[in-house]
C-alpha positions in Angstrom: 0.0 0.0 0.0 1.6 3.2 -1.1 1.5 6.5 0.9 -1.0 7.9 -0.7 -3.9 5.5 -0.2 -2.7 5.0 3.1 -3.6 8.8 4.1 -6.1 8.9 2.2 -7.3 5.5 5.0 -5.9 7.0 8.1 -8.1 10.8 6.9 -11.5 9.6 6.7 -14.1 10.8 9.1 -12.5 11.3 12.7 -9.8 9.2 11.8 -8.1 11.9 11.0 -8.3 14.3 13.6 -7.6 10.8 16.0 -4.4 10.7 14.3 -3.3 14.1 14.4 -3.9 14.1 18.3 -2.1 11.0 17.9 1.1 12.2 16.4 1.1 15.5 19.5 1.2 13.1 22.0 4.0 11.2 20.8 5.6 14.3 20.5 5.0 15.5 23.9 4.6 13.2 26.1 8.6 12.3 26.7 9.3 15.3 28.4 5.9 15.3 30.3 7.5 12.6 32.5 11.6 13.2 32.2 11.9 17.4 32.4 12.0 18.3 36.0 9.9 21.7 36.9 10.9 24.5 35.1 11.8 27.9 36.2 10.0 30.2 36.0 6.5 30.4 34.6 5.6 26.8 34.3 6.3 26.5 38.4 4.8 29.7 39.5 1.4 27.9 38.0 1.9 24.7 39.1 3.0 26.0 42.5 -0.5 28.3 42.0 -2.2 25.5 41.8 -1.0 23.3 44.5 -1.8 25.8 46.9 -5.2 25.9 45.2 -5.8 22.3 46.4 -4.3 23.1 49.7 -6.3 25.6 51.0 -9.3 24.7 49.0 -9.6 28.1 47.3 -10.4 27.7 43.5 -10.7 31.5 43.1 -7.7 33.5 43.8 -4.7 32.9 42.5 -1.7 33.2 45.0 2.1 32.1 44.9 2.9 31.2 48.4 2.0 34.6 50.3 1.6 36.7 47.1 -1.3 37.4 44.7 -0.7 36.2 41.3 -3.3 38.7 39.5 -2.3 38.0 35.8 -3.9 35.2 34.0 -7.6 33.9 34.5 -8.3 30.7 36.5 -8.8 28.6 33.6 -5.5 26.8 33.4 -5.1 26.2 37.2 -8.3 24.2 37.0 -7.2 22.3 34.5 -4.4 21.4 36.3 -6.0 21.1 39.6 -8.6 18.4 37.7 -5.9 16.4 36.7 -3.8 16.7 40.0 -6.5 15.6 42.0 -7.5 12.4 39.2 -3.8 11.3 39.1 -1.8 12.5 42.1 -2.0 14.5 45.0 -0.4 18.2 45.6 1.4 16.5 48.4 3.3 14.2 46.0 4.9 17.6 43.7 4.4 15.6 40.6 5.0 18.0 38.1 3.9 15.2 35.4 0.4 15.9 36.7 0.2 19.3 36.4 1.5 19.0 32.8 -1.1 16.6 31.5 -3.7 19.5 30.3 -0.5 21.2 28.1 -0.3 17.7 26.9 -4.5 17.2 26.0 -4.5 21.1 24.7 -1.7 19.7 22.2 -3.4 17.1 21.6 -7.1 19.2 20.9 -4.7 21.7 18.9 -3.7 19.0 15.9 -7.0 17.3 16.2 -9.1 21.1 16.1 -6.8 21.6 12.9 -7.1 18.3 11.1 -11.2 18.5 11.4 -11.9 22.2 10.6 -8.9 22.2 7.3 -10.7 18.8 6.5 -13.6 20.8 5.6 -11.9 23.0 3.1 -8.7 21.4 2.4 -10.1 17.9 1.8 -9.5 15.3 4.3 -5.8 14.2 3.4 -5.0 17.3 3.5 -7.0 18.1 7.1 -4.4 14.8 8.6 -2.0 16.4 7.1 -2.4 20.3 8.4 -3.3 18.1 12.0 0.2 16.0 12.3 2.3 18.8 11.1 1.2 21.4 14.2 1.0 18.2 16.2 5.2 17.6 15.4 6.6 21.1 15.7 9.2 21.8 17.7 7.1 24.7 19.4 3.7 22.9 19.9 5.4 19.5 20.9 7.7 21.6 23.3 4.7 23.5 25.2 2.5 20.3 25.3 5.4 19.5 28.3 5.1 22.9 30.0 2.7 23.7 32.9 1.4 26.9 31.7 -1.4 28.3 29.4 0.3 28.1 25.8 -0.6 24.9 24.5 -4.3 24.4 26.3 -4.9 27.6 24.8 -3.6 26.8 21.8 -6.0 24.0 21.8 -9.3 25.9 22.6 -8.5 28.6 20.2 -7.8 26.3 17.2 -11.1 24.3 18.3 -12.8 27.7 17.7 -11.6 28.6 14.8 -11.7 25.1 13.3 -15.6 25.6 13.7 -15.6 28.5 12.2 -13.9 26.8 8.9 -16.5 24.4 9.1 -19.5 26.9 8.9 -17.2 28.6 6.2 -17.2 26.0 4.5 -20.9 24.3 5.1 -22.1 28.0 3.7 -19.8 27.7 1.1 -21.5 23.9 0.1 -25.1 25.6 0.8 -25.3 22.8 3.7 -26.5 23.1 6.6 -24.4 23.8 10.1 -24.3 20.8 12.8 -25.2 22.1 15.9 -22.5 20.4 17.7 -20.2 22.6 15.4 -21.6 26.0 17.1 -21.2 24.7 20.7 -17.9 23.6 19.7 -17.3 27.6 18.7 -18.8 28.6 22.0 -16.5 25.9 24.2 -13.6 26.7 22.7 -13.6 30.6 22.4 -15.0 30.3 26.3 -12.2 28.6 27.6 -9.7 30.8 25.4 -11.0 33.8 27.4 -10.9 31.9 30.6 -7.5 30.4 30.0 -5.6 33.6 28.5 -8.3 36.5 28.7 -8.4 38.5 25.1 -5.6 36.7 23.5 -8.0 34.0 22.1 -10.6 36.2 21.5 -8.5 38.6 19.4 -7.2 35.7 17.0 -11.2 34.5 16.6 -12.1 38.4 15.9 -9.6 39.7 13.7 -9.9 36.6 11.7 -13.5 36.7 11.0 -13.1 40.3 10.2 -10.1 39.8 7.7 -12.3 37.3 6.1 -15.4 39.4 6.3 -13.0 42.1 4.6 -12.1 40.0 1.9 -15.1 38.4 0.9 -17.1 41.6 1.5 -19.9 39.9 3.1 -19.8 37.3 5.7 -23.8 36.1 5.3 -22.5 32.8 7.3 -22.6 34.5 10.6 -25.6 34.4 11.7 -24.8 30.4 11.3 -23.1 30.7 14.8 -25.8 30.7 17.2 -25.5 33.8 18.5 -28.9 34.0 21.1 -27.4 30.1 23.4 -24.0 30.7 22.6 -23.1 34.3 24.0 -25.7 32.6 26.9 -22.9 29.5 27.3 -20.1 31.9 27.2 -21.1 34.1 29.7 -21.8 30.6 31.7 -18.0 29.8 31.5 -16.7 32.7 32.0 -18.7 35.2 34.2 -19.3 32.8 37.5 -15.3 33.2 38.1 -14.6 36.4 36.9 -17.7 37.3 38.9 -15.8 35.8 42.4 -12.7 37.1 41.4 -14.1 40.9 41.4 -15.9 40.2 44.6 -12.4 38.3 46.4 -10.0 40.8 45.5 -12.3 44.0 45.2 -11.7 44.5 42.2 -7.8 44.4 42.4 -7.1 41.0 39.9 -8.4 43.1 37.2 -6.5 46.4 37.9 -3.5 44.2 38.7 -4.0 42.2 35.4 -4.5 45.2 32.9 -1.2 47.2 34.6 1.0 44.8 35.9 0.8 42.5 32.5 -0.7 43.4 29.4 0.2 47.3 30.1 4.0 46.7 30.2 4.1 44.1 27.1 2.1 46.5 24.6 4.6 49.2 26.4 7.7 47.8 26.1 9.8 44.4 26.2 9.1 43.3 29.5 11.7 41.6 31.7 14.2 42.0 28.9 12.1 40.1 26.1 12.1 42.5 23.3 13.0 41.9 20.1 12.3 43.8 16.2 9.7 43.7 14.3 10.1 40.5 11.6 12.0 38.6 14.7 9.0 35.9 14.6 9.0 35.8 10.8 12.7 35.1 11.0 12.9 32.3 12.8 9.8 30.7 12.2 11.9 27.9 9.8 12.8 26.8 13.3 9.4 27.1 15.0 7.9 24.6 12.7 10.6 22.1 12.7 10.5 19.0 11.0 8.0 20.3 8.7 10.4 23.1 8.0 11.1 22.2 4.3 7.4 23.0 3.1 7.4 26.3 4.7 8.6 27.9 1.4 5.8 26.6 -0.5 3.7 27.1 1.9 4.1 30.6 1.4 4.0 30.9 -2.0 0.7 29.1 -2.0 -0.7 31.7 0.4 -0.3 34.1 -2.8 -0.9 31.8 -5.8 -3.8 30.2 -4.1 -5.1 33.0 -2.3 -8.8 32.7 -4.4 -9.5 29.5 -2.9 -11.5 29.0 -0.1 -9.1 26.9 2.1 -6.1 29.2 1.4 -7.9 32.4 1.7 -9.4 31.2 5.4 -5.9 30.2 6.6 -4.4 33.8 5.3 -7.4 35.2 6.8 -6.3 33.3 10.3 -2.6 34.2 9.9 -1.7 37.1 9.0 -3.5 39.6 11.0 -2.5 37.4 13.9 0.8 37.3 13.5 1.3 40.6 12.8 0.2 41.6 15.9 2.4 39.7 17.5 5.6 41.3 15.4 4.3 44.1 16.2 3.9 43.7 20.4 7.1 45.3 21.9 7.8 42.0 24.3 8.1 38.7 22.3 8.4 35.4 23.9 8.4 32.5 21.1 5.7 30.8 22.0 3.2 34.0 21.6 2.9 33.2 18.1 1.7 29.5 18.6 -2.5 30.6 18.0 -0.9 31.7 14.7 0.8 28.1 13.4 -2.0 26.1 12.4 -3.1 28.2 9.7 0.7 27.7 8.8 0.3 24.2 8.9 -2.8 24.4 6.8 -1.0 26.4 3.9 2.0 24.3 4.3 0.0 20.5 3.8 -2.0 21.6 1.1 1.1 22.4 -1.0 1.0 18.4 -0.9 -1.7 18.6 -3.4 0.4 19.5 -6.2 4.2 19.2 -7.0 6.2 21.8 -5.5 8.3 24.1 -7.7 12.1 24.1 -7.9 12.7 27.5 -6.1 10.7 26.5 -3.4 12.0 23.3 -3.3 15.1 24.3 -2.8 14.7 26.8 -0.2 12.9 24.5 2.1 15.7 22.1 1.6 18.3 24.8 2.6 16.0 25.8 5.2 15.7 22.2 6.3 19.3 21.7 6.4 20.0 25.0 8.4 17.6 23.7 11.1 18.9 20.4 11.6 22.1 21.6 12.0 21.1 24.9 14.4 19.4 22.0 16.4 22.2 19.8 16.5 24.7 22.5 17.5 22.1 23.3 20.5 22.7 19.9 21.6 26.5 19.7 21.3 26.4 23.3 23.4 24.6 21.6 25.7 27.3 18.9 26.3 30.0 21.2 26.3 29.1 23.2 28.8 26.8 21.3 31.4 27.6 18.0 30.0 30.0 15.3 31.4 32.0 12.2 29.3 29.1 10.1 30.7 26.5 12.1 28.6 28.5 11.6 25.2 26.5 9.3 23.6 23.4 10.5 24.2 24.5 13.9 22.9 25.7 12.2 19.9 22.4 10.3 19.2 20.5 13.7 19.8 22.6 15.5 17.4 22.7 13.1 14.6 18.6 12.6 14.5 18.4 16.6 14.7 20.6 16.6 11.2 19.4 13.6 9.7 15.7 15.1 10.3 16.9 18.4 8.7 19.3 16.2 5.8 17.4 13.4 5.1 13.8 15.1 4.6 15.5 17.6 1.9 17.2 14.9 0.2 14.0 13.5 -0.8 12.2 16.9 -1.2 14.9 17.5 -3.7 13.8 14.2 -5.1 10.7 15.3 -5.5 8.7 13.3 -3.6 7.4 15.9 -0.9 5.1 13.3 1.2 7.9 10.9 2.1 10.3 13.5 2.8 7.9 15.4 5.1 6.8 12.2 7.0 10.2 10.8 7.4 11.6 14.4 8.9 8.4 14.5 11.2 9.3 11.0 12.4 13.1 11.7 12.4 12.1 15.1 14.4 10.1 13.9 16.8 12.4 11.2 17.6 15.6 13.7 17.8 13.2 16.1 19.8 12.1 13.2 22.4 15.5 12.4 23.0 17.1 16.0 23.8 14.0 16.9 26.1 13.6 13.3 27.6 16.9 12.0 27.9 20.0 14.6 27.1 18.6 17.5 29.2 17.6 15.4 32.2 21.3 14.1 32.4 22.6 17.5 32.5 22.8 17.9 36.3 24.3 21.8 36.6 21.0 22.9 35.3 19.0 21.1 37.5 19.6 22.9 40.8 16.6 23.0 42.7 15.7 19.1 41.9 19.1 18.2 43.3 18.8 20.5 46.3 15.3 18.7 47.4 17.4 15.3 46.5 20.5 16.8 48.7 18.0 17.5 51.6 16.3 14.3 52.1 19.9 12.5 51.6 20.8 14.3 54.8 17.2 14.3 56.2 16.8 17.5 56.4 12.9 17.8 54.5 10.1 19.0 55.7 8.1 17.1 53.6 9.6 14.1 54.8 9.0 14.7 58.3 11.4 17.3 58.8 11.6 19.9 60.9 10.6 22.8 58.9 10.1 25.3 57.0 13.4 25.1 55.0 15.1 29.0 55.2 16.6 30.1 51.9 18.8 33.2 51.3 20.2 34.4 47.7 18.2 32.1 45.8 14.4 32.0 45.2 13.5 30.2 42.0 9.9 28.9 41.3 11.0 25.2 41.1 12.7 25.0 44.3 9.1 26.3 45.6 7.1 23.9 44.2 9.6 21.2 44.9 10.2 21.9 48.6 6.4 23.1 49.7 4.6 26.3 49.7 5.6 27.0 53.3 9.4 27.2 51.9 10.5 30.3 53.6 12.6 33.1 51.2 14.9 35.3 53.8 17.8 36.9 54.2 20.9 35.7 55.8 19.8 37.0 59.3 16.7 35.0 58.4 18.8 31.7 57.6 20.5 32.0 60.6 17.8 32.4 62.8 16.0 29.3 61.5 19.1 27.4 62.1 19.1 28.7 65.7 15.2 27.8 65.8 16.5 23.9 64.8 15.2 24.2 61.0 17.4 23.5 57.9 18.9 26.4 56.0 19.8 26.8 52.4 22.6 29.7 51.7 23.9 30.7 48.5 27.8 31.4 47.9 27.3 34.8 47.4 25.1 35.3 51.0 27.9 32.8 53.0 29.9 35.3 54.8 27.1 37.7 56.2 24.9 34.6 57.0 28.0 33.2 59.0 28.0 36.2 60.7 24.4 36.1 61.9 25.4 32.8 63.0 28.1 33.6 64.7 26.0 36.8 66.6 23.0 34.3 67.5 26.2 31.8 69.3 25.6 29.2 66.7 28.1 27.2 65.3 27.8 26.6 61.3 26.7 22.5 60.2 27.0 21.9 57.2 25.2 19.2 55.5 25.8 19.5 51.9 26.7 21.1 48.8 24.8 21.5 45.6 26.9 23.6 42.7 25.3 24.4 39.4 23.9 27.1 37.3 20.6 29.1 37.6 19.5 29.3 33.7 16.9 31.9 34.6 19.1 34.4 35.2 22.5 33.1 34.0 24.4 32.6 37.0 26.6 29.9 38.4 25.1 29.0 42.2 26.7 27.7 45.1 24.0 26.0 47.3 25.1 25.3 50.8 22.6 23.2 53.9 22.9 23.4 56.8 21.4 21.5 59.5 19.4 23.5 62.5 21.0 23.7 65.7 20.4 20.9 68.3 17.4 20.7 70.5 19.2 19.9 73.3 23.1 20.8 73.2 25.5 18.1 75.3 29.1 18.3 75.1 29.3 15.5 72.1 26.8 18.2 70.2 29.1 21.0 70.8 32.4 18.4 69.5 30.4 17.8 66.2 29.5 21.5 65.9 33.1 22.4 66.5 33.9 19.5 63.9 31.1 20.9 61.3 32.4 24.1 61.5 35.8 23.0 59.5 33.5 23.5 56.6 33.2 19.5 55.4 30.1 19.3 54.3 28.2 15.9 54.4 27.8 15.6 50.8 28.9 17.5 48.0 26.5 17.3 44.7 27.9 19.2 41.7 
């Protein structure tokens, strides 16, 4: 059976969206269980959440003692949902809190493959589906804790709908009902994932589409009367408690302390030009890089059809406001991709030309081989000899993805190519993030500073005395990791705990004014181990230190081992 009737099999009815979803989760789900927590968004929510379940307060969002007033509830729910079906907060599981990115991946490739089926022909609908399933940017967020990819997933199932009644008014057919509530659900939970970033792709889409047609007659297919009814339902019973918990501070705190300062400006140092996203999307869309090209050029040649127009109509005024938002972070531009992937399957449909060919060969090649370096940089500088062979292995599917898949573009047989690159990809792309990283122990700080304390039975969660003090470093992860009640000080702080009889946790920088509170307090300094490593959040090398609390009741062998422990030989030494 030849490649062609076998997607033309796995496309019919829901069989196609089935294996679109199919293809995100073998893309995501290696680093769903292998990437420790990651600092710093995706464990500020997953932190947010845990203390959700602890103190049973599903409404206000808090990180330890501190409001988090910037995103809506939505995510955390999901999250929370899946915490308490599969784990328990207690556990810090960050696989559980990860599971939603991983479904919203999932709805994302499926939402695509049914809504371009509709206009693009069913092949062509698998097709769209599996290639936003296999990027590098959609397989990569379907493993983070955040909002990206669940909303990713909620705003494609909305605008997949949308395509749908496009294309049933289109056909002179008439519009499944199931297809308006599935507008409704998914724009609903945009807004209550993300607030107006959903809203705005669904909006200026239908507009640029209303533009271009010059009439949009298939509106008032949506179901305007029920469905404003069930979005309001969604939406307004949180946002409602929110307004009445905080007084009206979550939205004041939203609008000026977020979205303000990133139409303003680059916040926290994330600015870039305008075109940066346009510039590096050859690397955003990885494996299917080498139809990008022609996916292009089919946006203007086949610009009068139906299918082509709608995804135009989807991308461009999306993505341009995102070129055009002062602060860009890469993933911004994911509600954006599967109208790329759309125009970039249904070049499939005919043979591509020689210019375009070529580029997305070049292209193809320059990704596998940016990719590849990424994972040799990674060796080289957190690496050790033990992690050789997996960097090699990483490497080498990165290039072959990027080689191999334009050596048979060039050969003009554009199917095989891109499925052999998307399996090459997400093969190289399930090894770096759930194997090589992993092994790289100097970025992995705070997982080996919980793994240093319970070696020297020192954590709170383990029975413990507690909370652990912390001085000089603060990162999300170590949060989450250790428990909410993880106290943040300064070195007077640290000492004082030790003094209390509770562990301590000083950074290099922070040792000789913490010894010094020690020292005023008539403690002597115990050392109980050593984690070194480097804080990729802010670039810098750390120097983690515990120390053990001071004895309950101090006898003369106490006072030896202090005097012993003082000689600064740490129990263990993790670097």
């Amino acid at each position: 059976m030849t490649l062609e009737s076998r997607l033309d099999d796995w496309s019919r009815g829901w069989r196609g969206p089935l294996m679109a979803a199919l293809v995100a989760l073998i893309a995501g789900l290696p680093g769903v269980f292998a990437m420790p927590p990651l600092d710093r968004d995706e464990s500020r929510f997953a932190q947010a959440t845990a203390q959700m379940l602890e103190t049973d307060d599903l409404v206000v969002i808090k990180f330890q003692d501190q409001p988090r007033f910037k995103k809506p509830v939505g995510i955390h729910w999901l999250q929370a949902a899946s915490v308490t079906a599969f784990s328990a907060p207690e556990d810090r599981g960050i696989w559980a809190y990860r599971i939603p990115s991983l479904l919203g991946a999932m709805l994302a490739a499926a939402a695509c493959a049914w809504g371009a089926a509709a206009l693009l022909g069913p092949k062509t609908g698998l097709l769209s589906g599996a290639i936003l399933g296999a990027t590098i940017l959609l397989s990569t967020e379907a493993f983070i804790a955040k909002t990206d990819a669940a909303l990713c997933g909620f705003t494609t199932l909305a605008m997949a709908a949308v395509a749908r009644i496009y294309a049933a008014h289109l056909a002179g057919e008439k519009v499944h009902r199931w297809t308006k509530v599935a507008f409704w659900i998914g724009l609903a939970m945009s807004v209550l994932i993300k607030g107006p970033v959903g809203l705005m792709v669904v909006v200026l889409s239908i507009a640029a589409l209303w533009l271009w047609d010059r009439k949009a007659p298939w509106l008032k297919d949506l179901g305007w009367g029920w469905g404003l009814i069930l979005l309001a339902g969604i939406v307004l019973p949180w946002a409602t408690m929110i307004t009445v918990a905080t007084d009206g501070a979550f939205w004041s705190t939203a609008v000026t302390g977020d979205l303000a300062p990133k139409l303003a400006g680059g916040q926290e140092s994330h600015g870039a030009p305008f075109g940066a996203y346009a510039l590096f999307a050859f690397l955003l869309v990885f494996p299917a890089t080498l139809l990008l090209p022609s996916g292009l050029v089919l946006g203007w040649t086949g610009r009068k059809e139906a299918g082509v127009r709608f995804a135009l109509c989807w991308l461009i005024p999306t993505w341009l406001v995102f070129e055009l938002l002062p602060t860009k972070l890469v993933h911004y531009t994911l509600p954006a991709v599967p109208a790329l992937a759309m125009l970039m399957a249904a070049t499939l449909r005919a043979p591509l030309g020689r210019i375009s060919r070529g580029v997305g060969a070049a292209l193809s090649v320059v990704a596998g081989l940016l990719f590849a370096a990424v994972a040799i940089y990674l060796h080289v500088e957190y690496g050790d000899p033990s992690d050789i062979p997996w960097t090699a292995i990483t490497a080498l599917l990165f290039l072959a993805a990027g080689v191999v898949g334009a050596v048979l573009l060039m050969r003009k047989t554009a199917a095989i190519a891109l499925v052999t690159a998307g399996a090459v990809g997400i093969l190289a792309h399930a090894t770096l993030v759930g194997v090589l990283v992993p092994r790289l122990e100097p970025l992995l700080l705070s997982p080996r500073l919980e793994t240093a304390l319970e070696q020297a039975d020192l954590a709170p969660r383990a029975g413990a005395a507690g909370p652990v003090a912390v001085t000089g470093y603060s990162e999300p992860s170590m949060i989450f990791l250790l428990g909410t009640t993880t106290q943040l000080t300064d070195p007077a702080g640290a000492a004082k705990a030790v003094a209390e009889g509770r562990p301590a946790v000083v950074e290099g920088r922070q040792e000789q004014a913490f010894r010094a509170a020690l020292a005023a307090l008539g403690q002597a300094a115990r050392p109980a181990g050593v984690v070194e490593g480097f804080d990729y959040s802010d670039g810098d090398k750390e120097r983690l230190t515990l120390y053990r609390g001071a004895p309950a009741k101090p006898d003369a062998d106490d006072e030896a081992d202090a005097d012993a422990d003082a000689e600064d030989t740490p129990d263990q030494v993790v670097r």
